[in-house]
N, CA, C and O atoms as a GROMACS GRO file, in nm:
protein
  292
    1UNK      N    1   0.084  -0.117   0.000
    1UNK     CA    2   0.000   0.000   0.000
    1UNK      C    3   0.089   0.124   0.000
    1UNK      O    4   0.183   0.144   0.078
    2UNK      N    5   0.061   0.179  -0.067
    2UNK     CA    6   0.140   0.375  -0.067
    2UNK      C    7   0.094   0.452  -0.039
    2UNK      O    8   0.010   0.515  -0.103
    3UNK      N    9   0.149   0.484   0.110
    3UNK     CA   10   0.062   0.587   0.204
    3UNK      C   11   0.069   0.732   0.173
    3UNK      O   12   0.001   0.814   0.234
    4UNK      N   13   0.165   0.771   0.059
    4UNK     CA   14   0.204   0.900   0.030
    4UNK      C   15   0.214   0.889  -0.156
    4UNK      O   16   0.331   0.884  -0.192
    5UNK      N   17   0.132   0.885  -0.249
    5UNK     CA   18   0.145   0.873  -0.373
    5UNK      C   19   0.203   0.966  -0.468
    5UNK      O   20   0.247   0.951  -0.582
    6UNK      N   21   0.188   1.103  -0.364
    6UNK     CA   22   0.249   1.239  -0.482
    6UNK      C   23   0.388   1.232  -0.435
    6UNK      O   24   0.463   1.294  -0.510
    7UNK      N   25   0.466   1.156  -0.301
    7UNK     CA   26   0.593   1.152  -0.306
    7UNK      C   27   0.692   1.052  -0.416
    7UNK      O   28   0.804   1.052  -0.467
    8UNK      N   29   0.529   0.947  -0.412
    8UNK     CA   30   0.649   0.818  -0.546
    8UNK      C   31   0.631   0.915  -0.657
    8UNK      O   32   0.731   0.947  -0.721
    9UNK      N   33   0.507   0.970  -0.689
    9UNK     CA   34   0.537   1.024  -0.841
    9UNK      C   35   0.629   1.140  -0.849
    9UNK      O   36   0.671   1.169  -0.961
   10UNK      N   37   0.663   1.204  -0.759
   10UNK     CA   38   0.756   1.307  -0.746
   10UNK      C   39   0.925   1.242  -0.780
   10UNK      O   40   0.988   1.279  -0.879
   11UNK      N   41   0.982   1.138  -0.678
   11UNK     CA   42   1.061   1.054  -0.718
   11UNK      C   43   1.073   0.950  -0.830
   11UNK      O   44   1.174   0.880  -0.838
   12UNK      N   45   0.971   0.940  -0.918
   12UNK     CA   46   0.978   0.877  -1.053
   12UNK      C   47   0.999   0.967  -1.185
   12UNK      O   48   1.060   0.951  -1.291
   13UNK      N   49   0.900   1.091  -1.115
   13UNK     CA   50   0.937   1.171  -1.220
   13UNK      C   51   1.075   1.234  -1.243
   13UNK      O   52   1.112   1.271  -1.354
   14UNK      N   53   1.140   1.243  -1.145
   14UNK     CA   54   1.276   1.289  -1.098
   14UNK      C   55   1.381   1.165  -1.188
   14UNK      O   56   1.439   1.201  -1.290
   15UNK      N   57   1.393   1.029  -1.138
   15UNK     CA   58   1.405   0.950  -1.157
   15UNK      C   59   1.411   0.939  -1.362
   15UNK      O   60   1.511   0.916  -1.430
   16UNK      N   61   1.283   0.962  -1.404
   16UNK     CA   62   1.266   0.964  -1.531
   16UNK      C   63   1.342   1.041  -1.600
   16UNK      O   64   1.406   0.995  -1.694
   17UNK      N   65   1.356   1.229  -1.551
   17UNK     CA   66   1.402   1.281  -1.598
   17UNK      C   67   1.568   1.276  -1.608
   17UNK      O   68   1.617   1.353  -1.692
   18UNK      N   69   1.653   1.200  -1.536
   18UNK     CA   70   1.777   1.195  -1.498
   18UNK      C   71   1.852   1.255  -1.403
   18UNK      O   72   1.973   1.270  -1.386
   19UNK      N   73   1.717   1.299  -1.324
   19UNK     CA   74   1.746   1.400  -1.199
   19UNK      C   75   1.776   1.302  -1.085
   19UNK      O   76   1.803   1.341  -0.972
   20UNK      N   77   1.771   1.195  -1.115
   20UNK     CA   78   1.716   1.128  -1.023
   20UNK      C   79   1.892   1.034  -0.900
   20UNK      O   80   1.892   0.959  -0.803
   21UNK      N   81   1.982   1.085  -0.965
   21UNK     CA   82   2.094   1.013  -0.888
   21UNK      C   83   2.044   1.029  -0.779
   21UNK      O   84   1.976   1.128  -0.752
   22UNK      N   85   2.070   0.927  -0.693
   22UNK     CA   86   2.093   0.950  -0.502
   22UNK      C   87   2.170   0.917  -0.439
   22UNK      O   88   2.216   0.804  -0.457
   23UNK      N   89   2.197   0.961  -0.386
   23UNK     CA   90   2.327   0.990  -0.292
   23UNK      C   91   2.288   0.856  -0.237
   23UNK      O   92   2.192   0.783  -0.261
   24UNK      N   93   2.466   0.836  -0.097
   24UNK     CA   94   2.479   0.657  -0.085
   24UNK      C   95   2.327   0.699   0.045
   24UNK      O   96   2.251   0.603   0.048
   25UNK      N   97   2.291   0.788   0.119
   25UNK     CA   98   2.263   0.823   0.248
   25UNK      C   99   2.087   0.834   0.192
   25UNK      O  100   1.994   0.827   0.272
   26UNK      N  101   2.075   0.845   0.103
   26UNK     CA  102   1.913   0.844   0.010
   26UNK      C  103   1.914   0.749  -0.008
   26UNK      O  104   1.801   0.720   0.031
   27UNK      N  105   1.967   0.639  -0.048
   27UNK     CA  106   1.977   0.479  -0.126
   27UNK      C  107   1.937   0.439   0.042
   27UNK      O  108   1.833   0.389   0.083
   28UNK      N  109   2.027   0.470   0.099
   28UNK     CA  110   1.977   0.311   0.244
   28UNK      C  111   1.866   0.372   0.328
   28UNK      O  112   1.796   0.304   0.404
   29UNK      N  113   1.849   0.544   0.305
   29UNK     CA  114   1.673   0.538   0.411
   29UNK      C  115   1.583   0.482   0.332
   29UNK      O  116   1.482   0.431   0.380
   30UNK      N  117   1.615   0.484   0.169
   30UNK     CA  118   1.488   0.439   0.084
   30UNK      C  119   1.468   0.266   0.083
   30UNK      O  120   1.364   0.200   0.081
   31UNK      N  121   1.599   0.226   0.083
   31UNK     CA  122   1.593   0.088   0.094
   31UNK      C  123   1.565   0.023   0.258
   31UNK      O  124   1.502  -0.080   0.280
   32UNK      N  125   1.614   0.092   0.343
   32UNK     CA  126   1.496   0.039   0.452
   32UNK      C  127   1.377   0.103   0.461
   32UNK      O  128   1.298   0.009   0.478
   33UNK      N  129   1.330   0.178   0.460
   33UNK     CA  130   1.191   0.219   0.421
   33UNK      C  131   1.106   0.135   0.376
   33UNK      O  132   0.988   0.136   0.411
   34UNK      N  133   1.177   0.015   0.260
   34UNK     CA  134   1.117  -0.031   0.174
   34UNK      C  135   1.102  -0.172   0.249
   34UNK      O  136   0.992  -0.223   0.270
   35UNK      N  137   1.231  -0.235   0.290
   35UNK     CA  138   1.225  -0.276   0.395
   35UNK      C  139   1.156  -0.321   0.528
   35UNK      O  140   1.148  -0.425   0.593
   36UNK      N  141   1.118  -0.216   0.535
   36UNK     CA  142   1.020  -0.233   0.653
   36UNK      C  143   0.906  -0.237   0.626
   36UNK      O  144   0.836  -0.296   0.707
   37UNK      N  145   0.842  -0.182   0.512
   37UNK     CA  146   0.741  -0.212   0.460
   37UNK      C  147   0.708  -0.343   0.421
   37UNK      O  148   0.587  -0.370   0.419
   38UNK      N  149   0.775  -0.415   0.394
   38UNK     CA  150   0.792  -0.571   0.351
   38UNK      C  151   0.781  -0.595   0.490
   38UNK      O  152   0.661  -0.604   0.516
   39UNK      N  153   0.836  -0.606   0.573
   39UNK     CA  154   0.821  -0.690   0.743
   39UNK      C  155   0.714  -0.636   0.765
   39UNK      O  156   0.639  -0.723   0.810
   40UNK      N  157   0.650  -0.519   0.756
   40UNK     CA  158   0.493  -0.469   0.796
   40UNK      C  159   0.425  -0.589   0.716
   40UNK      O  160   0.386  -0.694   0.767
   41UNK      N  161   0.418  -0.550   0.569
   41UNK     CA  162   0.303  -0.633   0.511
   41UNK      C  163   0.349  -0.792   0.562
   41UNK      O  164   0.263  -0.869   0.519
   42UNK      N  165   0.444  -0.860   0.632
   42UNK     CA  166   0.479  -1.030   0.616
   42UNK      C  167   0.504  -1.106   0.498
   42UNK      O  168   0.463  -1.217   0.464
   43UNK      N  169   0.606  -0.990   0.420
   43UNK     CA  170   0.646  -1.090   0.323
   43UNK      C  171   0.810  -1.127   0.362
   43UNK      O  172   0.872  -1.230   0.336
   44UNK      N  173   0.863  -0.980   0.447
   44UNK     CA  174   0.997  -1.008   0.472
   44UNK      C  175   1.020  -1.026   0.618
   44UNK      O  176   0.952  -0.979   0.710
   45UNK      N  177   1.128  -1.103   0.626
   45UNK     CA  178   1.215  -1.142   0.575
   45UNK      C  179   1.116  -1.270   0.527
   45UNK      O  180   1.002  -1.294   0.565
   46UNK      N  181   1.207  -1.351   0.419
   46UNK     CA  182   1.196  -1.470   0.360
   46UNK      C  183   1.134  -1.592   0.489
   46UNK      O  184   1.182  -1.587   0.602
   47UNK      N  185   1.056  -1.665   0.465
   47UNK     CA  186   1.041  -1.794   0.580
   47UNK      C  187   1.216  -1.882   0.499
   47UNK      O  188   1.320  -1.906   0.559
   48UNK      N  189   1.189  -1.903   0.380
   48UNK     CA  190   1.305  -1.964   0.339
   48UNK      C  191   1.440  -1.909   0.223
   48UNK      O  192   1.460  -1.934   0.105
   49UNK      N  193   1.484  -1.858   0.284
   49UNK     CA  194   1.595  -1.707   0.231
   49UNK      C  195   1.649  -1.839   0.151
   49UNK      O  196   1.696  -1.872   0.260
   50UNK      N  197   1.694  -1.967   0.048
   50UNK     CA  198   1.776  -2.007   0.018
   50UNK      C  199   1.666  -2.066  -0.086
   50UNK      O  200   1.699  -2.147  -0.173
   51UNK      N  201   1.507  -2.010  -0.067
   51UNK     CA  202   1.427  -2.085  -0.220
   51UNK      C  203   1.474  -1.991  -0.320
   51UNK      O  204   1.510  -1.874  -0.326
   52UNK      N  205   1.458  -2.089  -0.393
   52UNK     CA  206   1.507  -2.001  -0.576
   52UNK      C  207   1.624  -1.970  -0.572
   52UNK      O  208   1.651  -1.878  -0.650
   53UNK      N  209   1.756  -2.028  -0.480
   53UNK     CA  210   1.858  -1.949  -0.489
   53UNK      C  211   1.947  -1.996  -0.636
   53UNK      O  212   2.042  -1.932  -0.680
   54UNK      N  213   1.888  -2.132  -0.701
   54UNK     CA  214   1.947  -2.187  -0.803
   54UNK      C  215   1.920  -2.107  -0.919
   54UNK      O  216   2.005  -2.103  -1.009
   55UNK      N  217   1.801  -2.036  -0.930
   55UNK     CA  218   1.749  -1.944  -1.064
   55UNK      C  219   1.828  -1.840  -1.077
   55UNK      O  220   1.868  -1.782  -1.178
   56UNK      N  221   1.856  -1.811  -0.900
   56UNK     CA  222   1.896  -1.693  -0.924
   56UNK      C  223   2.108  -1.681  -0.980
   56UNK      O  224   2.189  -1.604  -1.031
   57UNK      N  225   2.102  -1.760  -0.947
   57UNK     CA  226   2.304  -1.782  -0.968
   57UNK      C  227   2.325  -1.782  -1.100
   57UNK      O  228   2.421  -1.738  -1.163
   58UNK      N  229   2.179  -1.862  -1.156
   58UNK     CA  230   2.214  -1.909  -1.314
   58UNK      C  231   2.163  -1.780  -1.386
   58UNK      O  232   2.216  -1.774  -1.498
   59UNK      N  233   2.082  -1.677  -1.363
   59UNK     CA  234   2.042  -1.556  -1.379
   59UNK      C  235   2.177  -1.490  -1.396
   59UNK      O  236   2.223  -1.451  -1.503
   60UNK      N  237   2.226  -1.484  -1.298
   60UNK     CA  238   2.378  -1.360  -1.221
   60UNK      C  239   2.465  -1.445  -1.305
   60UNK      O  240   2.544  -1.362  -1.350
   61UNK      N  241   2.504  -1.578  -1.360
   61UNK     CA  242   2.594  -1.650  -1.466
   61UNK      C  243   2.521  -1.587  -1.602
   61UNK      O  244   2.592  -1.629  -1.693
   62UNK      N  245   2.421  -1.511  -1.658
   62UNK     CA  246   2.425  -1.506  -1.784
   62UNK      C  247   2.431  -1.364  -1.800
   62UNK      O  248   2.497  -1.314  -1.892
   63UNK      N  249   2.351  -1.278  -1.696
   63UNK     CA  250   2.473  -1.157  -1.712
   63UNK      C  251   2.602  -1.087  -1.703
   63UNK      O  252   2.648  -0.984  -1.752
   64UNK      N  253   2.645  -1.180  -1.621
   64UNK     CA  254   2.798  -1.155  -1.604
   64UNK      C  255   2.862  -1.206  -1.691
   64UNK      O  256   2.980  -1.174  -1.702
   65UNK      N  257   2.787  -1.331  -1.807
   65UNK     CA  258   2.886  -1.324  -1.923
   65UNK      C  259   2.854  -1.258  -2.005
   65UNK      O  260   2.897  -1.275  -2.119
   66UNK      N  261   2.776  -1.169  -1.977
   66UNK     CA  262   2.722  -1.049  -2.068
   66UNK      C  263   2.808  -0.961  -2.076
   66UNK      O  264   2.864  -0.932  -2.181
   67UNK      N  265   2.828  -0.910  -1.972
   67UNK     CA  266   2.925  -0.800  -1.935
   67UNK      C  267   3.023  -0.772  -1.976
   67UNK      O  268   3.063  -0.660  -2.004
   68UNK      N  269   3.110  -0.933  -1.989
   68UNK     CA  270   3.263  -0.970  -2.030
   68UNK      C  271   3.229  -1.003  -2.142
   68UNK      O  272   3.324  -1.078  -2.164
   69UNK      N  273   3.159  -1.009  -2.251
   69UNK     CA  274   3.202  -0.978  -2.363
   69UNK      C  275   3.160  -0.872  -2.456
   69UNK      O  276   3.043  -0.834  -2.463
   70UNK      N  277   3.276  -0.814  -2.542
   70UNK     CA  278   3.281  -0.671  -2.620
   70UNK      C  279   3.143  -0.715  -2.674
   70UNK      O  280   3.106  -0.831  -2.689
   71UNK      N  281   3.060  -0.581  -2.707
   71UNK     CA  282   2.960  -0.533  -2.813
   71UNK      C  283   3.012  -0.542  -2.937
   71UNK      O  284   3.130  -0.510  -2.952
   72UNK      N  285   2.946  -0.582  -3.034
   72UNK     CA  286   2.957  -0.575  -3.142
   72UNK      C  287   2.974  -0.441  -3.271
   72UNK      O  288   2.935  -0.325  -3.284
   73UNK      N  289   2.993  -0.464  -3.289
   73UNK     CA  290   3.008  -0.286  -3.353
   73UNK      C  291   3.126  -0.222  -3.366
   73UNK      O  292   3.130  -0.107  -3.409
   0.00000   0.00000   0.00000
């Protein structure tokens, strides 16, 4: 639920326009913020922090050989 809606669209629009860098001290109130919102609603933390951890490695293996190799062009 988004208890404040003209603040996300304020930060998306920001965001959209390229205004949007944040500092390291904006990144971690927003990411616990977000955070805690997840332990409010009971989705976080995980009951089992190690499901899907196989999707996810093989995910992080096909972009990282993304990365390491040159673009074409």
């Amino acid at each position: 639920m988004i208890k404040n809606p003209e603040v996300l669209k304020k930060l998306e629009d920001n965001l959209i326009r390229g205004e949007g860098n944040l500092s390291f001290e904006k990144t971690a109130k927003l990411f616990a913020s977000m955070w805690n919102e997840g332990v409010r609603l009971g989705v976080l933390p995980p009951k089992e922090p190690l499901e899907g951890i196989e999707v996810d490695i093989r995910i992080a293996k096909v972009l990282n050989s993304c990365l390491k190799r040159p673009s074409p062009g």
